[in-house]
C-alpha positions in Angstrom: 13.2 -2.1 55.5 15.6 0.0 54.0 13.3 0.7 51.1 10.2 1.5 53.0 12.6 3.8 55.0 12.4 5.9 51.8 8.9 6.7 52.5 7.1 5.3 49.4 4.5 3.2 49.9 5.1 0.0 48.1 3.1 -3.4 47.9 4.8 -5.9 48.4 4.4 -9.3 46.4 6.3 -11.8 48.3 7.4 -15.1 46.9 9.2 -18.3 48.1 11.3 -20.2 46.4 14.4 -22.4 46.2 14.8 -25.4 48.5 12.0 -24.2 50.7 8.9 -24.9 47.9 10.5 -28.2 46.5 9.0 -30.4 49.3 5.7 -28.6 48.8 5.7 -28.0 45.2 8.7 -30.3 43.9 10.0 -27.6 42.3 12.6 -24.8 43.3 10.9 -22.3 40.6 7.5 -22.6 41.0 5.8 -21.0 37.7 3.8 -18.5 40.3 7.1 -17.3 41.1 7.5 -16.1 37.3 4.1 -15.1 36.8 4.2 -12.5 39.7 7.6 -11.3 37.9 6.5 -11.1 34.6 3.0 -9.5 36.2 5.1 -7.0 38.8 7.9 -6.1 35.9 10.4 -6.1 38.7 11.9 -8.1 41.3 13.9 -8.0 44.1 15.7 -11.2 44.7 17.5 -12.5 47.7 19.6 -15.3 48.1 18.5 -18.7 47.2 21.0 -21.7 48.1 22.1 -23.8 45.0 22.9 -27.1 45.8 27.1 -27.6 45.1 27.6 -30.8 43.1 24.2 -32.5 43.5 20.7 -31.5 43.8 18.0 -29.0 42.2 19.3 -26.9 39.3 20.2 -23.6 40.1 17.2 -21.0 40.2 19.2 -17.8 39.1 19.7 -20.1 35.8 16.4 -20.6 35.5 15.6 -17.2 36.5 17.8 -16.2 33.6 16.7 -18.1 30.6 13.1 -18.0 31.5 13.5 -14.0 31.9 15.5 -13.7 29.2 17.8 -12.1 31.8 21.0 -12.3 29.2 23.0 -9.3 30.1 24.8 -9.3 33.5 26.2 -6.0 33.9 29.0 -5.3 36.4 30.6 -1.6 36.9 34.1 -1.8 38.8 35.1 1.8 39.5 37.5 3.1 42.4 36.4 5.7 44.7 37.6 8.4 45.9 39.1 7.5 49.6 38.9 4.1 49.6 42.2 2.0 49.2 42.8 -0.6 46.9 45.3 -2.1 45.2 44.8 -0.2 41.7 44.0 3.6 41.6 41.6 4.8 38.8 39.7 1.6 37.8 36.9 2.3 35.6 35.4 -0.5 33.9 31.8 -2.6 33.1 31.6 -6.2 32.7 29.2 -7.0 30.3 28.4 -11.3 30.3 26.2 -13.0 28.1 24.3 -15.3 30.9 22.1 -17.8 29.2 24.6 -19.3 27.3 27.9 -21.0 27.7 27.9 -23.4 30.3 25.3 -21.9 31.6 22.6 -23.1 29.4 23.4 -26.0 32.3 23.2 -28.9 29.4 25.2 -31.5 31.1 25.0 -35.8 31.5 27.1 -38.4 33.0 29.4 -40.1 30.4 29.5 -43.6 32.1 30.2 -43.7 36.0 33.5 -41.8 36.3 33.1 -39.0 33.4 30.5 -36.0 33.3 29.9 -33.3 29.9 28.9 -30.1 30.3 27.6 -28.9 26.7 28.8 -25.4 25.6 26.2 -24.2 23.6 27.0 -20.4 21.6 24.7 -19.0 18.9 25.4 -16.3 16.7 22.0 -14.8 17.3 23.1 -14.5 21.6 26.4 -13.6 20.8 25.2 -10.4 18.7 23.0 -9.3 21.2 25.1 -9.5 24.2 27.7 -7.4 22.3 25.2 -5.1 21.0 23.9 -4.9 24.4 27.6 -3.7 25.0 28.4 -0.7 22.2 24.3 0.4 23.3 25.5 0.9 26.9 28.4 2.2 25.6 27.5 4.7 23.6 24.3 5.4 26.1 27.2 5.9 29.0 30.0 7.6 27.1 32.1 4.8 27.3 35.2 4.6 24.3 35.8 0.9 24.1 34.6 -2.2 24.0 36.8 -5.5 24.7 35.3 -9.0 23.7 36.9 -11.2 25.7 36.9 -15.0 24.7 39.0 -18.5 24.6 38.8 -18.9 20.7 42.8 -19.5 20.4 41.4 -23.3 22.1 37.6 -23.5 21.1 38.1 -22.3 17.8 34.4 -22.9 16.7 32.8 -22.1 19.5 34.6 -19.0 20.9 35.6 -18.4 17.5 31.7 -17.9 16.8 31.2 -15.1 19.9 34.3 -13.6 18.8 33.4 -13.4 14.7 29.4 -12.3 16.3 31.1 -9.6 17.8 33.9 -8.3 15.2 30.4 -8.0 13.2 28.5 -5.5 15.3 31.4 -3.6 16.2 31.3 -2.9 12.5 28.2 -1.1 12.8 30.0 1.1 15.6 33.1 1.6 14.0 34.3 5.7 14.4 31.9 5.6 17.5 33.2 3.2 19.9 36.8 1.4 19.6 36.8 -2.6 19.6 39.6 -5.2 20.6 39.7 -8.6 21.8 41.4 -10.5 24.0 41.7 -13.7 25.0 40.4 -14.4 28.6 43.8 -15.9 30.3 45.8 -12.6 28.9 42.4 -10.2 29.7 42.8 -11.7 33.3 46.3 -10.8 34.2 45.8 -7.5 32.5 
């Protein structure tokens, strides 16, 4: 509605999915789903329930790493008139989104244990945080903070954090780099 408001004419492509196709296609992601994305070039998506604790797996994930949707891009800025807590906020979050725990690799360990599988490459880890000095050089931005947990997963975090200490390299005298470790990034 709102966009038809705008008077373009638009065609619209409509698509079900989630728990509403698994009965009739037993899956939540139906490939025509990604076919009419990947034919369309855009989507708009709304919400689709994700089962907590049990069930289907969740379709933004799959969304994600069939997409090759990898950069979740969050701005945070304060406005002018609006009250919050902390004046002159000005920040993007920039998360790597196919990776992690969210590559979703997980199994039962016996009846009473579960394993989740943390899974970082190099290769993921340099382009999420080249993805982050492009947009911030493209956006004027000075400074770009990797933000990990390698003081505790050493080789894993430690990996993401050495991927991105490399491509700031190539930015270096263009766009300031630091890190911090997530727990201390948090309460700053």
């Amino acid at each position: 509605t709102v966009l038809e408001a705008t008077g373009i004419a638009f065609e619209w492509d409509v698509q079900e999915a989630g728990e509403a196709t698994i009965a009739s296609e037993g899956t939540p992601l139906p490939d025509r789903v990604l076919d009419s994305i990947r034919a369309n070039g855009v989507a708009l998506k709304g919400p689709i329930t994700t089962p907590v604790g049990s069930g289907f797996r969740s379709v933004n994930v799959g969304l994600r790493q069939a997409l090759e949707l990898y950069a979740n891009v969050r701005p945070a800025r304060s406005m002018t008139g609006v009250e919050t807590r902390y004046d002159e906020v000005d920040l993007i979050v920039v998360r790597e989104n196919t990776e992690d725990l969210y590559a979703g690799i997980e199994h039962r360990v016996g009846p009473d244990a579960a394993e989740s599988i943390k899974i970082i490459t190099r290769a993921a880890s340099q382009r999420i945080a080249r993805y982050a000095f492009e947009y911030a050089v493209k956006n004027g931005r000075r400074k770009v903070t990797a933000v990990h947990k390698a003081n505790i997963m050493k080789l894993s975090d430690g990996l993401f954090l050495e991927s991105c200490q490399q491509v700031a390299e190539e930015y270096a005298g263009r766009v300031e780099f630091e890190d911090r470790i997530v727990d201390n990034m948090c309460m700053q």
